[in-house]
Each structure stands twice: as structure tokens, then as C-alpha cells.
N, C-alpha and C positions, 0 to 999 in steps of 0.2 A: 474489389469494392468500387462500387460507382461514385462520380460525383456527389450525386445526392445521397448516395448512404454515408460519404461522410461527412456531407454539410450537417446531417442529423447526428451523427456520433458528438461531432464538435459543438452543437449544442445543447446536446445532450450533457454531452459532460462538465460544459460552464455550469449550468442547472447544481447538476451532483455534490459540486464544492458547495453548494448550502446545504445537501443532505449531508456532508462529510461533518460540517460542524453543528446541526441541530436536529442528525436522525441518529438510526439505531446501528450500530456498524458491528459486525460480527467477525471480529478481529482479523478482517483482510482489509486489503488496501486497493487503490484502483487497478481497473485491467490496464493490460498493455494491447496492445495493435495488432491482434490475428485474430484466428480461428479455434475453435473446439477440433481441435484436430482426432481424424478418427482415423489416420493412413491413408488419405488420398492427399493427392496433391490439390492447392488450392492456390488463386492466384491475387489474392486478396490485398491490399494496396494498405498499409498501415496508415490508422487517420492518426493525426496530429495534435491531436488535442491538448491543451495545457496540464493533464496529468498524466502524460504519459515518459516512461524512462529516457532517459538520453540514449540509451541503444549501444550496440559495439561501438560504433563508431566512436563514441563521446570520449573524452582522454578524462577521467576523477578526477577533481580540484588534489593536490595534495594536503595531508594532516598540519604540516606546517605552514602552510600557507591561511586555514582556517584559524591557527592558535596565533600568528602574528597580528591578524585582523584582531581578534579576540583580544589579545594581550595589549594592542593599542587602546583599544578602550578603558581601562581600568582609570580608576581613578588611582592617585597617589601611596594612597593608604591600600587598597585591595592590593594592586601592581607589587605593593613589598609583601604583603602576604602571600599571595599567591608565588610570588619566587619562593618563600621559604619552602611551601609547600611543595616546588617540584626540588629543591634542593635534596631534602628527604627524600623523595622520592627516586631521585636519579642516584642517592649516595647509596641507600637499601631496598631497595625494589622490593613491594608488598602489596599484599592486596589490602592493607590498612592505609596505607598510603596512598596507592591509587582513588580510593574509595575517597580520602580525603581530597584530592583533588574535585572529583566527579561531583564531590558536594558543596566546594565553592564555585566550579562552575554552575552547577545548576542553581544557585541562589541569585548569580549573577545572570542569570537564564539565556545562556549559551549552550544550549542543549546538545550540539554537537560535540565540542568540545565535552560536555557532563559526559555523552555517551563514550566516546575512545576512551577514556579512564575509568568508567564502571567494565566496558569489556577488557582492558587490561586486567584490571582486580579480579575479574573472573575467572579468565583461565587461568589467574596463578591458584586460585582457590578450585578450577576444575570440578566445580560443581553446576549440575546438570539446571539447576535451579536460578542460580545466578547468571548462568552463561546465555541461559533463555532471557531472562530478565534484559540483560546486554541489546541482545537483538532485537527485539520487540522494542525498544528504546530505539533502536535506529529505525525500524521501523514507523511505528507510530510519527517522527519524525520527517520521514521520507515523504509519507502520505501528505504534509505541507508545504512540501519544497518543489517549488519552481525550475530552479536553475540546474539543468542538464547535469553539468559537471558536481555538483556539489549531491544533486543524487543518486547520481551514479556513484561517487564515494560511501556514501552511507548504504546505498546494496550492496557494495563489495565487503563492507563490514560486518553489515548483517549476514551476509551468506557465509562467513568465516564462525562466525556465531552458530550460526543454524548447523553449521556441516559438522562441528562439533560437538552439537546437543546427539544430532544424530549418530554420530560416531560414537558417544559415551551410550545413549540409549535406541537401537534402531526402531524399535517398536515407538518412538516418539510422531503418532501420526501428526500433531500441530506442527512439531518442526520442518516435518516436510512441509506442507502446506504454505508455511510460512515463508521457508528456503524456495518455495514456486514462483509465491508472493514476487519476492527478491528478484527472479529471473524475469517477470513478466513486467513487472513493472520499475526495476531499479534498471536491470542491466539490457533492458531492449530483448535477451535473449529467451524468447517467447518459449522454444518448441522444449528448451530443458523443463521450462517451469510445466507445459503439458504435459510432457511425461512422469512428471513427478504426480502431479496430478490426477492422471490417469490410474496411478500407482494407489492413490489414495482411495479413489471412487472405486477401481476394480475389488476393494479388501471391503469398504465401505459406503457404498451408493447411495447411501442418504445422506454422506458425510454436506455438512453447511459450507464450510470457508469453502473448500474445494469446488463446490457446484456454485458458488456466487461467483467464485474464479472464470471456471471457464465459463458458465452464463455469460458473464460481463464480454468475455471475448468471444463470443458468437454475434452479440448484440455488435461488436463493431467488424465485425465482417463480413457483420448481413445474415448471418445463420436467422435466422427468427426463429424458426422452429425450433431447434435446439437451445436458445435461450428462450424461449419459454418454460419447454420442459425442463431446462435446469432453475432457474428463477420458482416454477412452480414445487420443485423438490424440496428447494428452500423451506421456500413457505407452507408448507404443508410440516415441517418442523417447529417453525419461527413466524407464525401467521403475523406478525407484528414486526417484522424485519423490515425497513422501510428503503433498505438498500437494494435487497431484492425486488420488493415493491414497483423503484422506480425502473429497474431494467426490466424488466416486467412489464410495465407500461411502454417501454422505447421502443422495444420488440413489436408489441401490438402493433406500432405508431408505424416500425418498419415495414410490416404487412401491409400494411395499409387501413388497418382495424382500427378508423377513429374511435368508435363507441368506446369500444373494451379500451382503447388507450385512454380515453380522458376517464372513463369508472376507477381506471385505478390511480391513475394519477388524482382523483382525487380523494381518493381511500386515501394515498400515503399522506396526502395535505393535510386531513382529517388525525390521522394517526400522531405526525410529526409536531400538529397545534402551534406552527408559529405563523405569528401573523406576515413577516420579510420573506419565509419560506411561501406561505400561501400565496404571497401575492405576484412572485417568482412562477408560481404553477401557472397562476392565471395567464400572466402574460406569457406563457411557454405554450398554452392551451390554442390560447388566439390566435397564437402563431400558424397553427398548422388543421383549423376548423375548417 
């Protein structure tokens, strides 16, 4: 990727974080740094962007290192509850227990912390249904988080989650998808998550999450063409998808297709109806007229 494909990626994807919290999102999370890989080699330079995985390289925060943080904050009265809470929990290990945890974390909205004790109660209850639940929880989280190490731990979570969903159910197409999600965008390691991927469009070509996936990561390695056609897959499913929408427009913009990039970008403005969102397009617009 050149220079300026990823001065455009990178601000592209500042943009994106107001689509993350006031568009339509189809239960994936952002791309990571390559290519729609089709079997050739590509030599594609991964852009940097502030949502993207911390990558092999990054070392996970460790679990206890997030709950000492955590456990400092309490107040007096929470701090003795919640001890009794792991007291139980350490004396008879249960998924009633765990759970019980995971719901005074989350009241205390430490969501990471909520999420390791809902996945704990899950596999001991080894249902396909909660175990999903688990990860998607780390998920959805992950898609927030900033700091390298601490998202890379919540990938590593999740895909512990996902490899399980699919081990109890293989036919579970979302959990691959979502187990890609993980690779692409928690743990840097792109080409697992394309192949899973690939797994998923080869069974199912019109499949959504999957074609918003690797869309997204055509769009930042310069594919145009191929994030179009997958962006336009989407939407020919989800004509209201405003996620696809916007890589959809980036790709135009990467062409060099002013017209068709600003028509859609301002279809999604139209669609999306906020006024901080709209006014984010406009001056994204002006930038590049």
C-alpha cells in the first residue's frame, strides 16, 4: 500500500468510529491491515489506524492485572461484596457463581472483568448458547478498545469462545465469522481470519458479516475493485447497512470516483440521521473535493 492509500485508510477509519456508535453494524467488528486474499502474494503495507489489533507482536495485558485495577476501584462496601463473591466462587466453582460474579461486575461496568466470568460460567455449563453469548461479549467490547495489549487479550478470549462454539457445533457459520472477526482484528493475524472467511463465502457468497470482512480489508490495501463488489454484496442483502455503505464510498474515493464517493457517503449521512455524524461527512467531503 502507498503512502496515500493509507493517509486515506486512517482517515477513513477516524470517520468509522461515529459509524461504530450511531450506524447500523452487522455483527462484525473493524477490519484489520491486508488484503482479500485470493492466493497471490501481495505486498501490502498494514495501515495503522487506531482500530486496528495490536498484532503478534503485542504481549495481552494479563487477567489479573485488569482485576487488581478493577478491584482498586471499589468502593468499601462493593470491595467486601465482591470478595465474598469470589470466596464462593474459588471454594465451589459453578456456573451460578461465576454468573454471580459477571453480574456485579457488570453493574459496576467493568465489562471486561463481566466478560471472563460469564466465559468461565460458560464452559462449565458447555452450552453452545452461552458460550456464544461469552464471546460476543468480548467482542462487542474489543470493537471499543484502544490499547493494544488489552485487545489483544479480549481476542484471545474470544477465540477460545468461538473455537469452542465451533467444536460443540461445526456447522455454526457466525462463529466462524466471528472467530475471523478475532484474527483480523484482535490478534493482527489476518491470513487465519481470510481463510476462515474464504470458508464461509465458498459454502455461502452472499454470506453479510463475511463479505463486510474482507470488503473492509480490500478497502485498506487498496483492492478497490474487490471492495466494491464485496460492499455491494452486502448491500444488495442489507441495502440500509450503513457500514458497508461507508467502505463503499472509501473504495469509490480510493479510485478516485469523486462523484459515486461523495453520492454515497451521502446516502449513509441521510440513512445514519445524526446531525455530529453528518457534519463529520461534510467535513470528510471537503477534504478530498
Amino acid at each position: 500500500m502507498g503512502k496515500n492509500q493509507i493517509i486515506v485508510v486512517l482517515s477513513g477509519l477516524l470517520l468509522v468510529c461515529v459509524l461504530y456508535i450511531f450506524g447500523n453494524r452487522v455483527g462484525t467488528n473493524q477490519a484489520a491491515s491486508h488484503d482479500d486474499h485470493d492466493g497471490h502474494d501481495h505486498a501490502a503495507a498494514p495501515a495503522k489506524g487506531p482500530m486496528q489489533g495490536g498484532g503478534p507482536q503485542v504481549e495481552a495485558i494479563k487477567f489479573t492485572e485488569l482485576l487488581s485495577t478493577a478491584q482498586a476501584s471499589l468502593v468499601a462496601d462493593s470491595a467486601a461484596k465482591q470478595q465474598k463473591l469470589l470466596v464462593v466462587a474459588d471454594k465451589s466453582p459453578s456456573a451460578i457463581a461465576f454468573k454471580d460474579l459477571a453480574e456485579f461486575w457488570e453493574a459496576q461496568k467493568e465489562l471486561n472483568i463481566a466478560a471472563n466470568y460469564y466465559k468461565k460460567a460458560a464452559l462449565l455449563e458447555n452450552s453452545e448458547k452461552s458460550i456464544t453469548f461469552a464471546g460476543n461479549l468480548f467482542l462487542a467490547i474489543m470493537a471499543k478498545t484502544q490499547k493494544a495489549e488489552i485487545k489483544k487479550w479480549q481476542a484471545l478470549e474470544a477465540i477460545e469462545c468461538f473455537k469452542k462454539v465451533i467444536e460443540l457445533n461445526p456447522d455454526n457459520v457466525s462463529a466462524k465469522t466471528a472467530l475471523a472477526n478475532c484474527y483480523t482484528d484482535g490478534t493482527g493475524e489476518t491470513m487465519k481470519g481470510v481463510l476462515l472467511l474464504k470458508e464461509v463465502t465458498a459454502a455461502d457468497s452472499l454470506n453479510v458479516p463475511a463479505n463486510l470482512i474482507l470488503g473492509k480489508l480490500s478497502v485498506q490495501s487498496g483492492q478497490f475493485d474487490k471492495a466494491i463488489n464485496r460492499m455491494n454484496i452486502v448491500l444488495s442483502q442489507e441495502p440500509k447497512n450503513t457500514e458497508a455503505m461507508y467502505f463503499l464510498a472509501e473504495a469509490y474515493k480510493g479510485q478516485g470516483n469523486k462523484d459515486k464517493a461523495i453520492e454515497t457517503f451521502e446516502k449513509c449521512k441521510t440513512i445514519v440521521n445524526n446531525p455530529e455524524f453528518a457534519a463529520e461527512i461534510d467535513n470528510y467531503i471537503n477534504s478530498f473535493k
